[in-house]
N, C-alpha and C positions, 0 to 999 in steps of 0.2 A: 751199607746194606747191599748184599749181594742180589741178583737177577734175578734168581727162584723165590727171596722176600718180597722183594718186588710185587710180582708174581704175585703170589699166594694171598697177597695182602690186598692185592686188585681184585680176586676172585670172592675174599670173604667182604669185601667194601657191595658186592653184588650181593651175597647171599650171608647176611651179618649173623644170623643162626650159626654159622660155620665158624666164629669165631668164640663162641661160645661152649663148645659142644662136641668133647672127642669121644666115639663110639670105638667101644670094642671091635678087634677086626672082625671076627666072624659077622656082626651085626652092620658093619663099615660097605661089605663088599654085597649085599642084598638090598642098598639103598635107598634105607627105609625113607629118607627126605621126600620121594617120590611117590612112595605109597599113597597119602592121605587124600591125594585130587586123583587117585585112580580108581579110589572107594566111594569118591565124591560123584562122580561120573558114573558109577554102578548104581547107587540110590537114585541119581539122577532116571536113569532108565528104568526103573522099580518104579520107580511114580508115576513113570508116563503108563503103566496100564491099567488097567481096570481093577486089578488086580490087590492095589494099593491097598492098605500096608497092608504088609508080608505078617505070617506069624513071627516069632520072635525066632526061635528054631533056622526056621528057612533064613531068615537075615542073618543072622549068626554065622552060618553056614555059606552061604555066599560070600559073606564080606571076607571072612576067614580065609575060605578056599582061594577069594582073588587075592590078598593077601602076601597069600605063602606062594602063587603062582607069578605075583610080580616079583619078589625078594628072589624067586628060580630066575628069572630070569636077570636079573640086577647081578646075579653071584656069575651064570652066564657070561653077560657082557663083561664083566669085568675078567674071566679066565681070557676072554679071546682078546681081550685088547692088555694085557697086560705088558706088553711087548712095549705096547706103542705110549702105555702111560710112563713107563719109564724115563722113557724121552720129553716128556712134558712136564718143566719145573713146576706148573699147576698140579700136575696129577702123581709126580714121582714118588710122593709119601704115602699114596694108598698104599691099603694093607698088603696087596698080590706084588707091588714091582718093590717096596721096601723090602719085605721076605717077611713082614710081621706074622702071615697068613701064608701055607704051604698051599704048593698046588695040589694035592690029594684032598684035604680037608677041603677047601674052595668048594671041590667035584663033590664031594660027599655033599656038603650044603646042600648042593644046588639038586642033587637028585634028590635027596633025604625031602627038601621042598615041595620039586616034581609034584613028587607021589603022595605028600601029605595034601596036596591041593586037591591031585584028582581023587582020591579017598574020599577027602571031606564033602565034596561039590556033586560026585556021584551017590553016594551015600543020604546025603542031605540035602541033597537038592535035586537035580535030574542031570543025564547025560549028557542033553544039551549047553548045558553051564559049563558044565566040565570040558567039553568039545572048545569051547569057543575061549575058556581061558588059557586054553593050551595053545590054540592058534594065538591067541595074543604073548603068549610069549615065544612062539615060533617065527614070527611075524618080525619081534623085537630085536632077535640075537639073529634070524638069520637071513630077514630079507632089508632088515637095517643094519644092524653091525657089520655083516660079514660084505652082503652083496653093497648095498647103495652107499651107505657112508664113505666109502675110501673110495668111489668112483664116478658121483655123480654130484654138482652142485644142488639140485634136486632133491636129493637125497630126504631131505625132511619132509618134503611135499609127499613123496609116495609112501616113503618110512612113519607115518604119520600114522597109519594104520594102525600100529603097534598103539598107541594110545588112544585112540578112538574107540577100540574094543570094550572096554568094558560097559560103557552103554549095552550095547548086543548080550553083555553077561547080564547085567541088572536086569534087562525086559525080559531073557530068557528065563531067569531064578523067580518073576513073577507069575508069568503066562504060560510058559513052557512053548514059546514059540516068541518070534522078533518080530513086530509089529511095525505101523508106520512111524510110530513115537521113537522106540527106539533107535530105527535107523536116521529119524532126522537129527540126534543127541547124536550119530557116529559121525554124520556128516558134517557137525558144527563143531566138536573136537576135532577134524579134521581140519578144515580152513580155519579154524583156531592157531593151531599148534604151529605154521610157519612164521605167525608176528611175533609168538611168544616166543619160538627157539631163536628167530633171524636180529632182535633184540640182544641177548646173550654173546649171540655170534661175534655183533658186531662190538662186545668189549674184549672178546678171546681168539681176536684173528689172527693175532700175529702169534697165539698159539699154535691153531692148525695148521697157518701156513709153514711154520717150522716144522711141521715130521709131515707136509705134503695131502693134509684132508682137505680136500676142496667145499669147504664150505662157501657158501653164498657171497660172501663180503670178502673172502680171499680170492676169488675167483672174477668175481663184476666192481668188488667194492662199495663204499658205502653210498653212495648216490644209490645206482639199479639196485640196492637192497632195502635202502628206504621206502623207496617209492613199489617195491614189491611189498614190504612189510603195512604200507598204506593200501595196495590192492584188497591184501587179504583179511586186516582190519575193518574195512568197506562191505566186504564179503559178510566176514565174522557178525558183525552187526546186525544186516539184513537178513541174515540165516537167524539169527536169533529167535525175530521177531515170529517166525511162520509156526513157533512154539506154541502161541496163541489159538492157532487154530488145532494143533495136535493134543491138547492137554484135554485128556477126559472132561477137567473141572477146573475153573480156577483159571482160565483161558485171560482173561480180561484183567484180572489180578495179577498176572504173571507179566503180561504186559506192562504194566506200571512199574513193575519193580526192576525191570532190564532196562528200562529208559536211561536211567541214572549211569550205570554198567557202561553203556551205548555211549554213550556221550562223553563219558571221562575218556575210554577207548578211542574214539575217534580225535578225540583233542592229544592224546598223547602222541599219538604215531602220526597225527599231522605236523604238530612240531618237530618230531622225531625226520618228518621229512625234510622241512624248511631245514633244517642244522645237523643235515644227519652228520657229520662229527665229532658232535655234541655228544660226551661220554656219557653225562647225568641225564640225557635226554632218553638215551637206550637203559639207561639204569631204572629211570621212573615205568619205564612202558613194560619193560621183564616184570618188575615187579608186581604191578599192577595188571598185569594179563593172567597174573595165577590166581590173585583176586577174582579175577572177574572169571573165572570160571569156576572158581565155588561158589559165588555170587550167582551165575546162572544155575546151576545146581539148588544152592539153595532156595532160589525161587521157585524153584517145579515145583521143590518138599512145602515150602510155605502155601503155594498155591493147592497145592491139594489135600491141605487139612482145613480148619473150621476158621481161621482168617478168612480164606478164601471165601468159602460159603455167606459169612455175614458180609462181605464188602460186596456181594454179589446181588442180596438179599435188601442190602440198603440201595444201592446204586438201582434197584427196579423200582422201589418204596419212589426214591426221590422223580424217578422218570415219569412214574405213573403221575407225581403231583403233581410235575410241572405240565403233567399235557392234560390233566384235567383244570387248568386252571382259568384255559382261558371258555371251557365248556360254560365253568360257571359264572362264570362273566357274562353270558347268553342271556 
């Protein structure tokens, strides 16, 4: 078995979909695998406001325009790193450094995307939406790929932005302005996004350290990245929770259901500390961090439909019994 099987076969053992599942190039280089928790994190922000739910139109519109404005930027990063995928037996068969996929088409994709985003989003939603997914994919290709990635171990902490955003699109496509709901959803994908990536990292280091990308666990190794990936799990957690106090409705319900979320999280990336070179340890925690952020997502949606209200409804029912009880006991 040659090095790039190897390879290839460690990367789908992480992401077993991939073993499964070959996309046509043009659809390969817009990567669509990433889309569906970027749309999850949009709804997320759509419920935090008052606003909830959307007409059907306006959702449509939103989801769509973020959509085709992440797949621009997905076609994006892959023209500027095509260089560098070459060189990575992981990455050498994408469609740009194979030649499956020309570099004019690529370009065409990714504008043709562009503009069907900001079309849809201005059109069907408001300016603001459209502003702000444009920045997220500005954000992605050129203050993470271009600038941070190739120059700083950091890189994901501040490059982090770039998926954070779409909270900021969802609260904007409801309210037509960014509220305190939505930016606590930015700020919690944000110290999210280093255990989930720093995870990954650490089963593909001796990837990036081969063409020289200083990621976190090439650079400190896996100790200082465990125990950084346990900071920002600690973080993750605790930011969580202040959702209770931001959620229109559903505050206390929503509480409940992140509990579970919270506690598997902390259990993973703790052991991930105690053994950080423990492969299956970093394999269980990637996985489960993309979990739990639709998990956290899906709780906002739960919490603010009519579960919420009757758990809400019963939970005063039973307050009220137990504190008149001992009234009548008098």
């Amino acid at each position: 078995m040659t090095q790039a099987t190897v390879t290839l076969t460690r990367r789908d053992a992480v992401v077993p979909s991939r073993q499964h599942l070959r996309l046509p190039p043009w659809l390969e280089v817009a990567k669509p695998r990433l889309i569906p928790l970027l749309l999850a994190t949009t709804l997320g922000g759509m419920a935090l406001s008052e606003s909830w739910p959307l007409p059907m139109p306006q959702l449509a519109c939103t989801l769509g325009g973020g959509a085709l404005a992440a797949a621009a930027a997905g076609v994006l990063n892959c023209l500027w790193e095509q260089e560098l995928d070459g060189r990575m037996a992981r990455t050498a068969g994408r469609a740009l450094p194979s030649g499956r996929l020309s570099v004019p088409t690529a370009f065409f994709l990714a504008v043709s995307f562009t503009m069907g985003a900001a079309m849809l989003l201005v059109a069907g939603v408001n300016c603001l939406t459209a502003g702000l997914s444009l920045l997220g994919l500005c954000s992605y290709v050129l203050l993470y790929t271009v600038v941070l990635k190739p120059r700083t171990s950091q890189n994901i902490v501040i490059g982090g932005v770039a998926g954070a955003i779409p909270p900021l699109v969802g609260a904007a496509a409801a309210a037509g302005h960014i509220g305190l709901g939505g930016w606590w959803l930015f700020g919690l994908v944000m110290v999210w996004t280093p255990a989930h990536f720093w995870a990954l990292a650490l089963l593909l280091k001796d990837d990036y350290a081969a063409v020289g990308i200083p990621m976190l666990p090439v650079v400190k190794g896996a100790l200082v990245t465990t125990r950084a990936i346990g900071h920002y799990a600690r973080l993750t957690t605790v930011l969580s929770l202040v959702g209770m106090a931001l959620l229109p409705s559903g505050g206390a319900f929503y509480g409940l259901l992140v509990l579970p979320l919270n506690g598997r999280l902390l259990q993973l990336s703790t052991g991930l500390q105690h053994q950080p070179e423990e492969r299956q340890r970093a394999v269980n925690l990637f996985r489960f961090s993309i979990l739990y952020l639709f998990g956290i997502c899906g709780a906002i949606l739960w919490s603010r439909g009519g579960a919420a209200s009757q758990f809400g409804h019963h939970g005063l029912h039973l307050l009220q019994h137990w504190a008149a009880g001992p009234l009548i006991g008098l």
